[in-house]
Backbone as ProteinMPNN parsed JSONL, in Angstrom:
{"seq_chain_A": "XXXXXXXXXXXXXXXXXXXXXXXXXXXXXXXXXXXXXXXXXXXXXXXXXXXXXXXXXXXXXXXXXXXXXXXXXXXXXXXXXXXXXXXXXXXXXXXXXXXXXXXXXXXXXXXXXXXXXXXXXXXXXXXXXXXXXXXXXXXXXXXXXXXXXXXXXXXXXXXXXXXXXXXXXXXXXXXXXXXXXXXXXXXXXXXXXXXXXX", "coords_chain_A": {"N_chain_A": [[45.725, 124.861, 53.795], [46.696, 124.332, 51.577], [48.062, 122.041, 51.97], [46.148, 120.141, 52.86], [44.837, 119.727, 50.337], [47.387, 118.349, 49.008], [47.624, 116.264, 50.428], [44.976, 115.439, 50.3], [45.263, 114.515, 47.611], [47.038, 112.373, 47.208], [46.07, 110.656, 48.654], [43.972, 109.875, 47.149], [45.597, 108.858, 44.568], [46.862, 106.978, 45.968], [44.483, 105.098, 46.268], [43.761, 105.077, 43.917], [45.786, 103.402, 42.305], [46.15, 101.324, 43.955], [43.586, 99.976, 43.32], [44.479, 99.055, 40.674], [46.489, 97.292, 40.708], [48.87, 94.766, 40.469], [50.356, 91.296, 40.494], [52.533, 90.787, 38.343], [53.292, 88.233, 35.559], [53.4, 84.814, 34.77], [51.569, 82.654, 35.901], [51.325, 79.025, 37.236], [48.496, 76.867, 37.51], [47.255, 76.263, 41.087], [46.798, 72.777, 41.756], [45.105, 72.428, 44.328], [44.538, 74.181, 45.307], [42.139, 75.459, 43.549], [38.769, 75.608, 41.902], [36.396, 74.709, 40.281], [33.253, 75.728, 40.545], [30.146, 75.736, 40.772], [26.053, 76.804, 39.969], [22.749, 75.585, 39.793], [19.278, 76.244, 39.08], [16.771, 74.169, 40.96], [13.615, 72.099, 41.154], [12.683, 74.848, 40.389], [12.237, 76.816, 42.734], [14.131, 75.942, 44.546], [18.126, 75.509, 44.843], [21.04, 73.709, 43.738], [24.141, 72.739, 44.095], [27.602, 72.489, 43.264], [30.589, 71.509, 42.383], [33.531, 71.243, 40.273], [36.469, 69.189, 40.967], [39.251, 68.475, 39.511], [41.314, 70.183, 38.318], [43.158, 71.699, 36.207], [45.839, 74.17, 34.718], [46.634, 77.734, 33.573], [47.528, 80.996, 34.141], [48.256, 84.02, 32.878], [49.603, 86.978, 33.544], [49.626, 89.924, 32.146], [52.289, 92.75, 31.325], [50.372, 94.947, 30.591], [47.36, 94.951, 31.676], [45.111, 93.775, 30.083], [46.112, 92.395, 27.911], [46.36, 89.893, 29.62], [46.237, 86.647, 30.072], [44.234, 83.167, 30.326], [44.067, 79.767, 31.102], [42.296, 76.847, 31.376], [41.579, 73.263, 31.999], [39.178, 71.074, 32.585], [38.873, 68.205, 34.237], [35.833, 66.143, 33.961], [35.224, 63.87, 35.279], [35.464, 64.588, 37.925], [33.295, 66.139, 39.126], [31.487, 67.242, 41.566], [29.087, 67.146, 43.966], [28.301, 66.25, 46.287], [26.512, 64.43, 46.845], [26.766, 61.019, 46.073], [24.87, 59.54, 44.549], [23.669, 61.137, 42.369], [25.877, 62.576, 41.647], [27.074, 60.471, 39.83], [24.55, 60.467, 37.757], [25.401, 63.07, 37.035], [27.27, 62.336, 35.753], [26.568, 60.774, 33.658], [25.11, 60.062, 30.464], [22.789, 61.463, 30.629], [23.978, 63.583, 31.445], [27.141, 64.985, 31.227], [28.324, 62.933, 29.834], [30.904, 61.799, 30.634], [32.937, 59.803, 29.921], [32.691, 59.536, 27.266], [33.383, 62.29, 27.075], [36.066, 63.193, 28.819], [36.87, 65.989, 29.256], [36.62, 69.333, 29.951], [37.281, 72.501, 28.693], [38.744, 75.675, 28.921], [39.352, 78.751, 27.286], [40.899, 81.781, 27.514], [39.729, 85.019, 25.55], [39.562, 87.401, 24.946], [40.152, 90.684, 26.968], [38.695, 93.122, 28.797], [38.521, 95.994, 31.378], [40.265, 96.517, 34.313], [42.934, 95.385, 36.898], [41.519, 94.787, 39.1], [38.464, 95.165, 38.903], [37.364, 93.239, 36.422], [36.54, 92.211, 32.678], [36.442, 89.087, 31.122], [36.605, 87.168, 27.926], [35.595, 84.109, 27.563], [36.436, 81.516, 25.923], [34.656, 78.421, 25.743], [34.402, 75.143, 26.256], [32.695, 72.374, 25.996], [31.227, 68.953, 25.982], [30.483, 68.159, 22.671], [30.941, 70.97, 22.109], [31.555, 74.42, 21.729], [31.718, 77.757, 22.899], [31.796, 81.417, 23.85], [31.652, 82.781, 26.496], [31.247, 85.253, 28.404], [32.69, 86.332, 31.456], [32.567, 87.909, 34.665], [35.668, 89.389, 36.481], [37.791, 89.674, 38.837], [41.168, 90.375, 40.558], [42.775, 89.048, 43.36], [44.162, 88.968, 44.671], [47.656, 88.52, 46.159], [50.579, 86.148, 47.321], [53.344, 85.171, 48.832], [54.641, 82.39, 49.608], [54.891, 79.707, 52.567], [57.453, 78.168, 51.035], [58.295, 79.918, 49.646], [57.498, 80.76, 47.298], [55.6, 82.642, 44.589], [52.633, 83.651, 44.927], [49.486, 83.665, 42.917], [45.785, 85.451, 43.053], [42.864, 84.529, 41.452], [39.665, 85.651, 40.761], [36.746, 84.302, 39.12], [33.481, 84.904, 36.939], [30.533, 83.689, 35.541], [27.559, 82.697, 32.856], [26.507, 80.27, 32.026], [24.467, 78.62, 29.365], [22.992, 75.206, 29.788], [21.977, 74.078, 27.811], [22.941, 74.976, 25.676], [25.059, 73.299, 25.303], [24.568, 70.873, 24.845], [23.35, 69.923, 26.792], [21.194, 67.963, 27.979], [18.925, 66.704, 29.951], [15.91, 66.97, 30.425], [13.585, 66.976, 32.869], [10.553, 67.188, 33.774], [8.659, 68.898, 36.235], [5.438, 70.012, 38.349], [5.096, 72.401, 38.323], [7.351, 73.365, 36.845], [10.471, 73.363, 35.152], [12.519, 70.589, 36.29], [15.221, 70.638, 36.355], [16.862, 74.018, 36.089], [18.284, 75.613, 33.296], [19.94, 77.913, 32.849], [22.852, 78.009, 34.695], [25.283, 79.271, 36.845], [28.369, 79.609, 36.607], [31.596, 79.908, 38.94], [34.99, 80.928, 39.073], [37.273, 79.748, 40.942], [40.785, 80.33, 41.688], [44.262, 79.517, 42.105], [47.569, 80.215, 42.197], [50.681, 79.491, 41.023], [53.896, 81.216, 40.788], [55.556, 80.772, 37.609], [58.363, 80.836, 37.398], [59.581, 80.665, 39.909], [59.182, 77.961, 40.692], [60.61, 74.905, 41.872]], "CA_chain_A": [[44.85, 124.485, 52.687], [47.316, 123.531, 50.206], [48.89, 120.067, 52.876], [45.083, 119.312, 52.986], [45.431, 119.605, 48.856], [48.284, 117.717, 48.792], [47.226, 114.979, 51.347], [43.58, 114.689, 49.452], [45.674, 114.342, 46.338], [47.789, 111.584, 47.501], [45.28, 109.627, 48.993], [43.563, 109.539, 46.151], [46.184, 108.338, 43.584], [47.094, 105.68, 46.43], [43.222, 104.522, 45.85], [43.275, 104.525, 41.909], [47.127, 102.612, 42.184], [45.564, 99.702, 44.525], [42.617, 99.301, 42.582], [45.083, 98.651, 39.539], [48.012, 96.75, 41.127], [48.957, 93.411, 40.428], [51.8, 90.746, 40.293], [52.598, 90.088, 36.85], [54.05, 86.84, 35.301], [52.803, 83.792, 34.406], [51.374, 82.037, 37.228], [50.604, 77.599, 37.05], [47.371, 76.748, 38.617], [47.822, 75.33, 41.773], [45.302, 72.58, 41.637], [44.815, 71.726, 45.332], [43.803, 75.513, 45.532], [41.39, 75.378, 42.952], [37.906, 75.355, 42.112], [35.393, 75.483, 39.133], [31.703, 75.923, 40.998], [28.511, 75.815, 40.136], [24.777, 76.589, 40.871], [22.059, 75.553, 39.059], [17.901, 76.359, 39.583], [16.439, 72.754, 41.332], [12.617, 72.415, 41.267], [12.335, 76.105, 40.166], [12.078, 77.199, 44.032], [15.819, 75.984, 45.008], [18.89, 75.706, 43.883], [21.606, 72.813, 43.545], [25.578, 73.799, 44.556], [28.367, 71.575, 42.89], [31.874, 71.866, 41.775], [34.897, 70.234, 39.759], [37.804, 69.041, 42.58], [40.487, 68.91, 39.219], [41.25, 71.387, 37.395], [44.61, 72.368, 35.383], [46.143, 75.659, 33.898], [47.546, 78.144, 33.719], [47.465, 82.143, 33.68], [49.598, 85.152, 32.912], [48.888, 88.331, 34.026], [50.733, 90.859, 31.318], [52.589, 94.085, 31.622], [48.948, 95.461, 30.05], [46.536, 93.887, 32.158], [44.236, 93.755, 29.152], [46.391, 91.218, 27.277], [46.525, 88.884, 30.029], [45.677, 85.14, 29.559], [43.484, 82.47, 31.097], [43.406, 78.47, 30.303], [41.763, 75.479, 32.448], [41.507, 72.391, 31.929], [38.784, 70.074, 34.195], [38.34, 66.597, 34.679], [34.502, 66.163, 34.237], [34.63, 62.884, 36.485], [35.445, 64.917, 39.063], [32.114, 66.995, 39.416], [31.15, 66.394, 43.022], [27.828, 67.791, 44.603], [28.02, 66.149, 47.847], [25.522, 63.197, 47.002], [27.259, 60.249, 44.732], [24.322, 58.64, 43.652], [23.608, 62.625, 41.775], [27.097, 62.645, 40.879], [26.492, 59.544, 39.19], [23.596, 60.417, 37.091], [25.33, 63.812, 36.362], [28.442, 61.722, 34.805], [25.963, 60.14, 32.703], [24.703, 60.387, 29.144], [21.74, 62.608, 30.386], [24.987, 64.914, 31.571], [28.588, 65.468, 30.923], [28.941, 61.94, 29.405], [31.978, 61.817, 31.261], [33.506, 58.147, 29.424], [33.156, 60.02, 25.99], [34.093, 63.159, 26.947], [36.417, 63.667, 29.941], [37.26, 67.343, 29.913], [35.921, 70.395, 29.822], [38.133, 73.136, 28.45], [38.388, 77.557, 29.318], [40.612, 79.514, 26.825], [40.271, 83.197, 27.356], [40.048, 85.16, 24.255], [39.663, 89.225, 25.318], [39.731, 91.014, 28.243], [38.615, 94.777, 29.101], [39.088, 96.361, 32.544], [41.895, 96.439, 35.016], [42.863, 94.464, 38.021], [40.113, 95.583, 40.239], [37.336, 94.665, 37.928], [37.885, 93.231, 34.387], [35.416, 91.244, 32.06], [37.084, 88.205, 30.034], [35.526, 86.722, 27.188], [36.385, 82.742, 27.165], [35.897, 80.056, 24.908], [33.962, 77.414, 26.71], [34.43, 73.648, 25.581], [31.623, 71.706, 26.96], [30.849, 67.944, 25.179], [31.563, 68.714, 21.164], [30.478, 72.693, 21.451], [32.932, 75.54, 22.157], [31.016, 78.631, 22.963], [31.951, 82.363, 23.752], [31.263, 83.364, 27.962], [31.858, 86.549, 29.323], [33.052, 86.3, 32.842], [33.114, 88.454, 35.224], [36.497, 88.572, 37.076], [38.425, 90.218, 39.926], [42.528, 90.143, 40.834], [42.276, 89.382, 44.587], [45.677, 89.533, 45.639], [48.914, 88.129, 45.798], [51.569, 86.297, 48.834], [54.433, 84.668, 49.126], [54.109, 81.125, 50.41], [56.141, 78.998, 53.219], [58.285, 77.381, 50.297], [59.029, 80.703, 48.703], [57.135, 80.355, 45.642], [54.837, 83.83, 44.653], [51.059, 83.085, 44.634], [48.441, 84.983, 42.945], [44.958, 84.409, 42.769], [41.436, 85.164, 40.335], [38.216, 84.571, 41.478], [35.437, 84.389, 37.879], [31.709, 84.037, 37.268], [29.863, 83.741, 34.507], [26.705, 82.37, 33.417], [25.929, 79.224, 30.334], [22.829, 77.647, 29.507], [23.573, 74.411, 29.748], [21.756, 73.379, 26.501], [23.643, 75.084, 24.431], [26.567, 72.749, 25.308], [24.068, 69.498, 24.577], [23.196, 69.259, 28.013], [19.481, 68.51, 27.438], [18.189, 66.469, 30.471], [14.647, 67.409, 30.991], [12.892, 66.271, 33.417], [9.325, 68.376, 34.478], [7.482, 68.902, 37.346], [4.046, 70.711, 38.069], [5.533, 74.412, 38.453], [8.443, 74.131, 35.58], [11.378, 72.392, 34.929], [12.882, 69.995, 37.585], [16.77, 71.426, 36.613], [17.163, 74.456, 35.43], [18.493, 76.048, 32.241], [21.283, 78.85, 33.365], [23.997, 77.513, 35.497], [26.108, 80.23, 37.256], [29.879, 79.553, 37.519], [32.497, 80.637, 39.614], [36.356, 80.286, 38.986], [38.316, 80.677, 41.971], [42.578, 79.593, 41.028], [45.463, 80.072, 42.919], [48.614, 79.96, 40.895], [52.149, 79.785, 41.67], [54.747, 82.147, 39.139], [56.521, 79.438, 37.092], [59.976, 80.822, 37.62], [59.436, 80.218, 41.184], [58.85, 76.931, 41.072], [61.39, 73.721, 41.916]], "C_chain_A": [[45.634, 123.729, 51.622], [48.127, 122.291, 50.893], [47.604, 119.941, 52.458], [44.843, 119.005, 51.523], [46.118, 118.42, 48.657], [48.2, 116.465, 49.027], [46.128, 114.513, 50.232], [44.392, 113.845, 48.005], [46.48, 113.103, 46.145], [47.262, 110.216, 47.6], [44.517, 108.871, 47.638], [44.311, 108.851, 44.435], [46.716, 107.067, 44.0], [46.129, 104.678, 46.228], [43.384, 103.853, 44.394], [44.523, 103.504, 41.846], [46.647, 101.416, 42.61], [44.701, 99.133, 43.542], [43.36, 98.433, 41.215], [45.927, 97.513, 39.497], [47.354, 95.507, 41.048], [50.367, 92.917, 40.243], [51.877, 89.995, 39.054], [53.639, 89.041, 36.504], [52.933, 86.094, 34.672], [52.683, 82.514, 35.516], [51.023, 80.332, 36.783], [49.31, 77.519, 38.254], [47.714, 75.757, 39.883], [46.406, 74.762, 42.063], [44.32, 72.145, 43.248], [44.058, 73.434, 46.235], [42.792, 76.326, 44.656], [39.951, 75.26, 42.302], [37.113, 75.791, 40.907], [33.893, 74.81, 39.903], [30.883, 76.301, 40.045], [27.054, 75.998, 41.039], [24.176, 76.495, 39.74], [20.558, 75.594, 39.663], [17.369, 74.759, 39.732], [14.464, 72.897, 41.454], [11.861, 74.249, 41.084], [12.56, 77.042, 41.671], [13.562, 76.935, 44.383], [16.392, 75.757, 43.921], [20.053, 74.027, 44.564], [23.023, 73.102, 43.631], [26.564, 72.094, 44.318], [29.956, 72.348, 42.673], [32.819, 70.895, 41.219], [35.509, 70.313, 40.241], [39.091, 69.162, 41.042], [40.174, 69.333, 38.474], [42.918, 72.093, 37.298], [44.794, 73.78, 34.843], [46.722, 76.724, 34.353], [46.944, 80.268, 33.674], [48.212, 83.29, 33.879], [48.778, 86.682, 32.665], [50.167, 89.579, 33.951], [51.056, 92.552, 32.329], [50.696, 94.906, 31.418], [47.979, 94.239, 30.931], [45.857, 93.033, 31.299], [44.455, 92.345, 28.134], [46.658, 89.81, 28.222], [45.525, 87.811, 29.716], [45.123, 84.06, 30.363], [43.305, 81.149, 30.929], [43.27, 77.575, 31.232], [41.411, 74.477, 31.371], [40.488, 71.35, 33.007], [38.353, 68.922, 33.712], [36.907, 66.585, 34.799], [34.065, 65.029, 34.7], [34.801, 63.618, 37.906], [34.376, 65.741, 39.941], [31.56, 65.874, 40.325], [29.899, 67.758, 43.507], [27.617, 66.933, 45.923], [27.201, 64.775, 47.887], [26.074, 62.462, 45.553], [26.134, 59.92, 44.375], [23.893, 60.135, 42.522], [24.828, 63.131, 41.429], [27.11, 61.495, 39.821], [25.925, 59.696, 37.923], [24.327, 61.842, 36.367], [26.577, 63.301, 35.097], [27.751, 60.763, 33.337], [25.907, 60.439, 31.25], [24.024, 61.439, 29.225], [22.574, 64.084, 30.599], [26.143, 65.173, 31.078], [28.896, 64.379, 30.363], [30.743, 61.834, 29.293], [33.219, 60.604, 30.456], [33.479, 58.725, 27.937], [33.815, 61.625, 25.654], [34.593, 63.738, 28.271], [36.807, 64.536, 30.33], [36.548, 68.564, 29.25], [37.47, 71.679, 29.791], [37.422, 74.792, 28.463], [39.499, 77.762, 28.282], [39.98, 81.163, 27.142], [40.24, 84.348, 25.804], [39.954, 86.624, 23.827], [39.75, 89.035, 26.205], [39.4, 92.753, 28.317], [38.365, 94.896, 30.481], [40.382, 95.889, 32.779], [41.554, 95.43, 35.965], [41.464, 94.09, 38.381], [38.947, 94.837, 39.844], [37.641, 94.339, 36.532], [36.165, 92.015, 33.852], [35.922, 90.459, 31.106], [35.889, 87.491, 29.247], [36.385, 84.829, 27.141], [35.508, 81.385, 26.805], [35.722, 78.627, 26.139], [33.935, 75.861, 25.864], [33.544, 72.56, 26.369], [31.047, 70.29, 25.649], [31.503, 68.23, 23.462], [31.536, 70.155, 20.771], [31.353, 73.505, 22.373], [31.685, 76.91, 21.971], [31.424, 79.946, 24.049], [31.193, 82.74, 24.941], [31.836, 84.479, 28.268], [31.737, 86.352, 30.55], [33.35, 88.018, 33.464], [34.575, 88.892, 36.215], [37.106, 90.083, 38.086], [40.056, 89.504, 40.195], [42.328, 90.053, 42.651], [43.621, 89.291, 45.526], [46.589, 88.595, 45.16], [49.992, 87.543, 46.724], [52.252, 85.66, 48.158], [54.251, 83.242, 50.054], [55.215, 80.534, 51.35], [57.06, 78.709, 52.14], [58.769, 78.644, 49.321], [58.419, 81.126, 46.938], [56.074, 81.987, 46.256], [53.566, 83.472, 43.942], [50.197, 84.515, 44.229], [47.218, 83.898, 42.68], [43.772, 85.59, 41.954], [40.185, 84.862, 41.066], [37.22, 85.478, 39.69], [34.093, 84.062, 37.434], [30.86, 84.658, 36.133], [28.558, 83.358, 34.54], [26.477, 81.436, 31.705], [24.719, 78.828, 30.772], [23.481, 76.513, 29.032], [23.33, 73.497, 28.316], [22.096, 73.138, 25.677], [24.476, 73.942, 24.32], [25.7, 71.163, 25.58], [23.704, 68.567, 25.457], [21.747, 69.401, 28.309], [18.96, 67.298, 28.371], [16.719, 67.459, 30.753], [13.528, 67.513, 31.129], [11.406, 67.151, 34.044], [8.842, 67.223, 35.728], [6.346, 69.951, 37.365], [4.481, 72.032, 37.705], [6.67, 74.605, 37.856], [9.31, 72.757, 35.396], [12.205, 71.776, 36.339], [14.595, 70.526, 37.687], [16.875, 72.256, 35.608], [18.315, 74.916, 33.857], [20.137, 76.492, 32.275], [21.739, 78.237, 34.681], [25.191, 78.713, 35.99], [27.43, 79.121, 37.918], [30.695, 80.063, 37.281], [34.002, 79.478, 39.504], [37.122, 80.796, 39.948], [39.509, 79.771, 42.083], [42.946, 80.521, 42.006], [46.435, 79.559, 41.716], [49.58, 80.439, 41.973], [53.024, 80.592, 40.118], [55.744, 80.826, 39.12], [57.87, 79.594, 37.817], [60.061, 80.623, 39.134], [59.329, 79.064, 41.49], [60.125, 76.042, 41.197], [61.224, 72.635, 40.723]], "O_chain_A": [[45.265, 122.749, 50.975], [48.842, 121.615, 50.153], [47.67, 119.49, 51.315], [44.593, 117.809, 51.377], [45.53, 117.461, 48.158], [48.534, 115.582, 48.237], [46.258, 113.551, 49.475], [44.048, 112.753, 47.553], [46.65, 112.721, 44.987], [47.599, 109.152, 47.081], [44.525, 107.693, 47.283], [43.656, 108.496, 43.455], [47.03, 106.172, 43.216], [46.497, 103.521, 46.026], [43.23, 102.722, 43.931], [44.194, 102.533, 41.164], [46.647, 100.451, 41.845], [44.917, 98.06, 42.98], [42.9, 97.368, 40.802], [46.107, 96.835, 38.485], [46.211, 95.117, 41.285], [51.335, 93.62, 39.956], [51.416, 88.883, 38.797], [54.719, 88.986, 37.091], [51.883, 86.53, 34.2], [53.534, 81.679, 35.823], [50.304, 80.328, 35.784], [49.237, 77.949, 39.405], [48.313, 74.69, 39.749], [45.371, 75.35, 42.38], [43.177, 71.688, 43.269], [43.405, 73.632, 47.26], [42.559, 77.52, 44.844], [40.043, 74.074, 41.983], [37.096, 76.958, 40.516], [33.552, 73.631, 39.81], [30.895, 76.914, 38.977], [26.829, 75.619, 42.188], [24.617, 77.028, 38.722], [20.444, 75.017, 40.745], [17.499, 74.051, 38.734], [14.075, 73.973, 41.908], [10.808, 74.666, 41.566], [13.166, 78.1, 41.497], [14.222, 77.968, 44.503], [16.011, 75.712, 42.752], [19.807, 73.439, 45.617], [23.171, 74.129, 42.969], [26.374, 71.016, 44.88], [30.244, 73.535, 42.82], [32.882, 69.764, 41.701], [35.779, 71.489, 40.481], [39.992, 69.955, 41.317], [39.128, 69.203, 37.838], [43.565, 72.758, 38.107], [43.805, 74.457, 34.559], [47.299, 76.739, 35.44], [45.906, 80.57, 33.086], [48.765, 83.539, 34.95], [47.878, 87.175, 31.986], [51.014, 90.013, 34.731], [50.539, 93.145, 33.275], [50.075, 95.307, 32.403], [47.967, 93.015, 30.794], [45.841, 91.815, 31.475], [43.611, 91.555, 27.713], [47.089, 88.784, 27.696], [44.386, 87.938, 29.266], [45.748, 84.033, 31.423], [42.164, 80.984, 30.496], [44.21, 77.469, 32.02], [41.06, 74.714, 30.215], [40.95, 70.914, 34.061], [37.512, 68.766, 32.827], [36.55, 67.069, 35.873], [32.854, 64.806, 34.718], [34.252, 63.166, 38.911], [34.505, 65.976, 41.142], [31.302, 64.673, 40.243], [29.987, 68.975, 43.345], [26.562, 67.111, 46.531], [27.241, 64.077, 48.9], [25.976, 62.907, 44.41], [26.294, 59.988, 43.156], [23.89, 59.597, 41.414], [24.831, 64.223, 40.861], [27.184, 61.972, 38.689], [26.512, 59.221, 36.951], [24.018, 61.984, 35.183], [26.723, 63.738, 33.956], [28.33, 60.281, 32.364], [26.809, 61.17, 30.841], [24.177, 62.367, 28.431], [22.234, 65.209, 30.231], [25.966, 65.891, 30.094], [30.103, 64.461, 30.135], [31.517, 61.805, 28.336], [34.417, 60.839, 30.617], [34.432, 58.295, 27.286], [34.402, 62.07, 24.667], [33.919, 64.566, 28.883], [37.21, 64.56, 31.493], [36.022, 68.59, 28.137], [38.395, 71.708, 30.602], [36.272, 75.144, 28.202], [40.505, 77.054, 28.34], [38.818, 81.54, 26.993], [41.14, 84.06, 25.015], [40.186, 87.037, 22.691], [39.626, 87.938, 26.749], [40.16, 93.492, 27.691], [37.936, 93.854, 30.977], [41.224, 95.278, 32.121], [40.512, 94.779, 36.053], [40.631, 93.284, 37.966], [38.533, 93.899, 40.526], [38.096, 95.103, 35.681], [35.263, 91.422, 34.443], [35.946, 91.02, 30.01], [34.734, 87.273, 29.614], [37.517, 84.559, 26.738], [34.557, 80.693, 27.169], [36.454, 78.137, 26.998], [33.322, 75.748, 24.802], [33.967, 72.018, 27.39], [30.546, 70.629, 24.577], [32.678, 68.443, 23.163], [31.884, 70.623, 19.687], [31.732, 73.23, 23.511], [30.91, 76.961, 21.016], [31.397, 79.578, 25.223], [30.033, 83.074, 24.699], [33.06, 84.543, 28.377], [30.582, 86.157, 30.93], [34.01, 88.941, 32.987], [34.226, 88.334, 37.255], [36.782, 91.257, 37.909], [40.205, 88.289, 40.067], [41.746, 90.986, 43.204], [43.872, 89.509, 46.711], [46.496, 87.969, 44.104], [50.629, 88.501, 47.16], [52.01, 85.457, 46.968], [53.699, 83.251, 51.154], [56.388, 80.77, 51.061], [58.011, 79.387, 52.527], [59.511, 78.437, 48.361], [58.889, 81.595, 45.902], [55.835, 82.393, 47.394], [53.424, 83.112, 42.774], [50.132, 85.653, 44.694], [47.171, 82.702, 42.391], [43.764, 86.818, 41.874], [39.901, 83.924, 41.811], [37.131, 86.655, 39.34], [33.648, 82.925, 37.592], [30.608, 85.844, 35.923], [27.975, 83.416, 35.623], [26.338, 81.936, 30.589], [24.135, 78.709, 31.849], [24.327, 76.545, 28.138], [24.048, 72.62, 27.835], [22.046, 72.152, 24.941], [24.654, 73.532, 23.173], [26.142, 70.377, 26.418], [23.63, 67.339, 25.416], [21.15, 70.4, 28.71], [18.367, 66.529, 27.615], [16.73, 68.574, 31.274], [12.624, 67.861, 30.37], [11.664, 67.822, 35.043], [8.72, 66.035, 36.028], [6.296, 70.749, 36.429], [4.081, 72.602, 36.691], [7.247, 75.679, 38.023], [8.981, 71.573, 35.464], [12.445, 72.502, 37.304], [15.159, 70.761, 38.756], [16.972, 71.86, 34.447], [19.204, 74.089, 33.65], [21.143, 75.866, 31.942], [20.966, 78.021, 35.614], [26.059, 78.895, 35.135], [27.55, 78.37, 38.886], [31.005, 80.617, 36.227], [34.196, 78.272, 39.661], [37.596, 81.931, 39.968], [39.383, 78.617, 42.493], [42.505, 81.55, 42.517], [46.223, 78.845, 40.737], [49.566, 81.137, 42.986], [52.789, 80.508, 38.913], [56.36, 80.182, 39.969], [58.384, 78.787, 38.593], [61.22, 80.279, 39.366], [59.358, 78.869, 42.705], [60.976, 76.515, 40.444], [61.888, 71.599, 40.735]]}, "name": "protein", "num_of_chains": 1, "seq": "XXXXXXXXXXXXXXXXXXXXXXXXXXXXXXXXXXXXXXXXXXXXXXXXXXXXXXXXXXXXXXXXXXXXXXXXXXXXXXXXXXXXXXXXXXXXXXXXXXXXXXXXXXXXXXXXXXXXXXXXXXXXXXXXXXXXXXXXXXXXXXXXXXXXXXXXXXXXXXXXXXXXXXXXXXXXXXXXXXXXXXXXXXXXXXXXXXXXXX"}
């Protein structure tokens, strides 16, 4: 009775340890492993699936999980949905007016939880408005790459209305709006730890 004690007791602190564990440092984004996604509501009935190809930054992931840090940088010519002439129109005036404003900026600015599960709060820079997202986020592991360098990675998902941030195409159809409102996105970074790097 008291091994099966001992064992239960073990197991269970190996559980709560994983859930926690991480590789701390200060990781650079690696941008070719990178990704800021998107979905947005299309004719009310579907939906519309995009993403930004660059995307910069950086994040450090403290002794205290809690104080760790989060910053991107994206290229808003690079928002690709699969169909240029709709990449096009979203680089426009009616969207990201891409030619007056070419980036879109993340700072993080809290965080509460651990590894496992955490919730960051980060300043969102979208056209001339900076606005306050809570993300959801997850630590999803950690390797070692051919070249030696130590990779970690995030995966994050939030949710803006795109209005706020002066993004006011809109266009109707019979049964609502032709592009929705709320925009769900997902941050999924890879990072290399600086001191590792060449």
């Amino acid at each position: 009775m008291k091994s099966l004690l001992v064992s239960s007791l073990f197991v269970l602190i190996s559980v709560t340890s994983f859930g926690a564990d991480y590789m701390k440092g200060k990781y650079e984004v690696d941008p070719a492993h990178t990704r800021v996604s998107f979905v947005v509501p299309h004719f009310v009935v579907s939906e519309v699936e995009g993403r930004f190809n660059d995307v910069a930054g950086d994040f450090n992931l403290n002794d205290t999980f809690t104080k760790s840090t989060f910053t991107a940088t994206v290229q808003t010519k690079s928002i690709d949905t699969g169909v240029s002439k709709r990449d096009d129109h979203l680089r426009s005036k009616d969207f990201f007016e891409v030619e007056k404003y070419p980036t879109m900026k993340m700072v993080s600015k809290s965080m509460t939880g651990d590894a496992s599960a955490f919730r960051v709060v980060i300043a969102v820079t979208i056209k001339d408005v900076t606005k306050n997202i809570p993300f959801d986020g997850k630590y999803t592991g950690s390797a070692k790459d051919p070249w030696g360098g130590q990779r970690a990675a995030l995966q994050l998902t939030g949710k803006v209305n795109r209005k706020d941030f002066h993004i006011n195409y809109d266009d109707k159809i019979s049964i609502g709006d032709a592009v929705g409102n709320d925009v769900v996105v997902t941050i999924r970074t890879e990072g290399v730890l600086a001191v590792n790097k060449k």
